[in-house]
Each structure stands twice: as C-alpha cells, then as structure tokens.
N, C-alpha and C positions, 0 to 999 in steps of 0.2 A: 914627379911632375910631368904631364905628356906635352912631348914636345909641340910646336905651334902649327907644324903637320898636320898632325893628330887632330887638333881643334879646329883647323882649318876643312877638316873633311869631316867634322862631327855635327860642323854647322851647315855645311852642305847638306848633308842627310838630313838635318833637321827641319829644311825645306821642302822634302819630299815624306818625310815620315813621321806622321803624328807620336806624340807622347801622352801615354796617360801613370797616371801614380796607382799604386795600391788599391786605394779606396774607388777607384774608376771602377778597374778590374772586377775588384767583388758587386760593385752595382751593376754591372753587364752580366755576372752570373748569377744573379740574385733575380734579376728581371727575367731569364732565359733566353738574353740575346742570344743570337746565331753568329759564331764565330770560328776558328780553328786557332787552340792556344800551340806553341808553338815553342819547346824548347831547345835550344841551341848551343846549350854546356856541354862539353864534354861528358863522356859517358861515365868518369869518376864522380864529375859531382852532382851528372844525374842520381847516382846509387845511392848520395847522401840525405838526397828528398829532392820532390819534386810538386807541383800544383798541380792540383787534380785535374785529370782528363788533359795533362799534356801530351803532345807529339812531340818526342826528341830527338831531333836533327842534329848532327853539331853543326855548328857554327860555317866550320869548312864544305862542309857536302848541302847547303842550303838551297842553294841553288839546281843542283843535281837531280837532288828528292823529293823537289816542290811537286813535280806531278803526279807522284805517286799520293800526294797528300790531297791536292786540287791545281786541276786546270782550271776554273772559273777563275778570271782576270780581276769579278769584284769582289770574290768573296773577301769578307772581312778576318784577316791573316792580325793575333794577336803576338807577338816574339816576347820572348824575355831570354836575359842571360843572367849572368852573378849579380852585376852592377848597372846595366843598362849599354855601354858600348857597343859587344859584338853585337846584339839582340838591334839598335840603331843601323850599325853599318849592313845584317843580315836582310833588312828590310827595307836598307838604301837600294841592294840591289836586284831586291826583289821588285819593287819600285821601277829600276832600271828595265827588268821586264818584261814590265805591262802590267805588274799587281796595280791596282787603283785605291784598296785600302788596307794600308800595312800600318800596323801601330806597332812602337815599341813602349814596353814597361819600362817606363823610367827606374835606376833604382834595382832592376832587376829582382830575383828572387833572395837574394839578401833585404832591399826595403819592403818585398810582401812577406818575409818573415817576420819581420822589426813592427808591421802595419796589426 
C-alpha cells in the first residue's frame, strides 16, 4: 500500500497532468494526432516490449533528455510507465518546466497490454 506521501504528491500531479486510458491513446493514433510518445521504464523492461514509435527515456534522466526529444513548450508530450506512477510524476515535472501539455497513460503499458 503507498504510503499517504505517495498519494499526497500523486494528486498534486494530477493537477498539472492530464490522464488518458488506453483506448484514448489508440484514438489519437488512429486519427494521426501529433504528439511524442514517451517511454520512461527502465531499460529492462523496455527490452520486454514496448508501444510503437515510443522514445525511451527512463524515468530518472526525463528531465535531462527532454531537449534532445523537444524544446517546443506546447508540444503535446504522451508518458507512460508499467502502471501509470512514474510516467504521472515524469510529467509533473515536466509540467514543472514549462511543458503546457503533458498527459500521462493511466494504467501504464501493463493496462495498453490488457486494453
């Protein structure tokens, strides 16, 4: 169970960072939105699969290697992790500075598996 920390700064983020489910995701790629998907696992469980046409950052260097991905402040920044946590917090502080639209997949790429 994560401690009340944990949820205390999960809800925080969750003021500054959209969520969308699965079935979001694949209607923004199905339309040809414009966006950058954005994975933030670890490089093991990159290996193990991953959503097409992702960028995988981990989690720790997100902030780092944002510019190498985009400077533009609006581009639309998609994150996802396993579960949805780090991919939330990666995009709280992307948010923090100056992203304007950073969505996390709810759910992570365990629920776009399961979807």
């Amino acid at each position: 169970m994560p401690m009340p920390e944990l949820a205390n700064l999960l809800n925080e983020a969750k003021k500054d960072v959209r969520e969308i489910g699965p079935a979001d995701l694949k209607h923004m790629q199905q339309a040809g939105e414009e966006f950058v998907l954005i994975d933030v696992r670890e490089p093991e469980e990159v290996s193990r699969g991953t959503i097409a046409n992702a960028i995988p950052i981990p989690r720790g260097l997100v902030e780092v290697k944002i510019d190498g991905v985009t400077t533009d402040k609006d581009k639309k920044l998609v994150l996802y992790c396993a579960g949805g946590v780090r991919s939330l917090l990666a995009g709280w502080m992307l948010a923090k500075m100056g992203f304007r639209n950073v969505i996390s997949l709810a759910g992570g790429y365990n629920g776009w598996m399961k979807s």
